[in-house]
N, C-alpha and C positions, 0 to 999 in steps of 0.2 A: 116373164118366165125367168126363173132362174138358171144361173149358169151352169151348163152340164160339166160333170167331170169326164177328164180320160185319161186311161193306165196305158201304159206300153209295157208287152211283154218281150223278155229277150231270152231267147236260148243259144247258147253256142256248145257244139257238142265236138266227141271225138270219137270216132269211130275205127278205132285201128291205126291206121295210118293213112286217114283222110279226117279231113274237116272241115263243117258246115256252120250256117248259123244263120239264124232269121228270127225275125222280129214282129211284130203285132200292135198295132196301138188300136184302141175299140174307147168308146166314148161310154157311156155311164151304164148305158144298155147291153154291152156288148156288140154293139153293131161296129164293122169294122171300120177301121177309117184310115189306115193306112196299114201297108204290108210290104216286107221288103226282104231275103233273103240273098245268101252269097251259093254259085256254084260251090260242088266240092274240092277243097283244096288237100291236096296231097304233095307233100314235099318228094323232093328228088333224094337221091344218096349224099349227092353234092352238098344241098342245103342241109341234111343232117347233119353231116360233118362240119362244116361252117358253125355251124349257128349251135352245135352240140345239146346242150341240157335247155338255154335258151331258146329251143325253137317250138317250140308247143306253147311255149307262153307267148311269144312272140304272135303266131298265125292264130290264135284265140283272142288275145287282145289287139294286139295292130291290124291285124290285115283282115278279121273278121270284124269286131266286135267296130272297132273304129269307122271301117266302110260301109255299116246298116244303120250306128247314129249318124254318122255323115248323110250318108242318104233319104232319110224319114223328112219325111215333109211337114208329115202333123206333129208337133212337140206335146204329148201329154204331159197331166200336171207330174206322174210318178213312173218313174220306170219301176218292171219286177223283174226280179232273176229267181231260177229254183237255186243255182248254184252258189252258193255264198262265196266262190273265189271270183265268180266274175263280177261281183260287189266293186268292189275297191276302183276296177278299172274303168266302170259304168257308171258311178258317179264321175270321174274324171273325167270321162271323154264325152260324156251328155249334160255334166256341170249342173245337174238338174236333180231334182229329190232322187233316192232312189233306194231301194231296199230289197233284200232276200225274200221269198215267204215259201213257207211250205207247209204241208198240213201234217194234222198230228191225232194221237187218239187220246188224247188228254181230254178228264171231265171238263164242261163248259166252266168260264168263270163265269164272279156272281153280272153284268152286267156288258152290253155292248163298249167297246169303250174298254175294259179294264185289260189292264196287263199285270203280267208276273214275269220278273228277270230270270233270266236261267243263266246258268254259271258261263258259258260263252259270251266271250266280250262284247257288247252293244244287240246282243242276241235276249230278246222277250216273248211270252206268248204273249197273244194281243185276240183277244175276242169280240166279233165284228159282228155277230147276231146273238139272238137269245137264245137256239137251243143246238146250235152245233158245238164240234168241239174248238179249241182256237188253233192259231195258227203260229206257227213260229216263224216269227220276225225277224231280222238281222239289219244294222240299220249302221252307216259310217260311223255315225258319230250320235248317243243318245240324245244329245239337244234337239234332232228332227225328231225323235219318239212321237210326240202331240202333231204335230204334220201329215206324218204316215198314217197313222189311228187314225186320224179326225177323214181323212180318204178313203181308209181303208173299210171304214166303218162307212162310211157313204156313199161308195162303189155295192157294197156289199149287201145292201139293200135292192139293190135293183140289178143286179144281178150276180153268179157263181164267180167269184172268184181267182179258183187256178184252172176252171174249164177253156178260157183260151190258150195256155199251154199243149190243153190234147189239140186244141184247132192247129198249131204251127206244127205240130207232129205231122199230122194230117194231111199239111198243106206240103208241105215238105216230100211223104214219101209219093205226091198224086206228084209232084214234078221228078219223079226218077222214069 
């Protein structure tokens, strides 16, 4: 039997002035295989003032984003983000493939497999089946481009894509 893949989805969000963030890894099928979330963090006035313009970037990537990869036990082969600024920080702290996607209403290209660059920097659609529309991609650095595809196209076979995204929404609002 060949070897299965699996995607880890990550969202960190913010909500006013609280913040959360949880994570999903699902093997090729979607089944899950690891799940991991952070209680809501809410800073004080204190730490506002402290930590000033810094402190949202801070509780999103250090103290969120850093302690759900710290935590996850299953390491999939690609992390996803919808957010394209928590890109940068998510390849660092998971040291592991990793890339933006979002969907789009753009016509399908000609082939699974093909992409098209968009004026955003390492930013491509990338089309993973034959009759949907593609996806926009976002990736550190384009030399992973064939990496991502070649997953993303393989993942996408067997199953939806950014429907684990609704699953962590889901999962999230059933613990409040």
């Amino acid at each position: 039997m060949p070897d299965r893949s699996s995607i880890g989805y990550v969202r960190v969000e913010a909500d006013g002035d609280v913040f959360r963030g949880a994570l999903l890894v699902v093997d090729d099928r979607g089944i899950p295989l690891d799940f991991r979330y952070t209680d809501p963090v809410s800073p004080t006035k204190l730490e506002r003032v402290l930590y000033g313009e810094a402190l949202d970037v801070y509780i999103q990537e250090d103290v969120i984003l850093g302690s759900l990869i710290e935590a996850v036990e299953e390491k999939p082969d690609i992390w996803v983000c919808e957010d394209r600024r928590v890109l940068i920080p998510l390849v660092r702290m998971s040291k592991s493939l990793s890339a933006s996607i979002d969907s789009t209403s753009r016509a399908p290209l000609d082939t699974p497999g093909a992409t098209a660059p968009l004026p955003e920097e390492n930013t491509f659609l990338v089309q993973t089946d034959l009759m949907g529309p593609p996806y926009r991609v976002t990736v550190e650095k384009a030399e992973v481009l064939d990496r991502v595809v070649s997953l993303l196209v393989n993942l996408s076979s067997t199953m939806e894509l950014l429907e684990p995204f609704n699953r962590i929404s889901k999962a999230v609002e059933a613990l409040d």
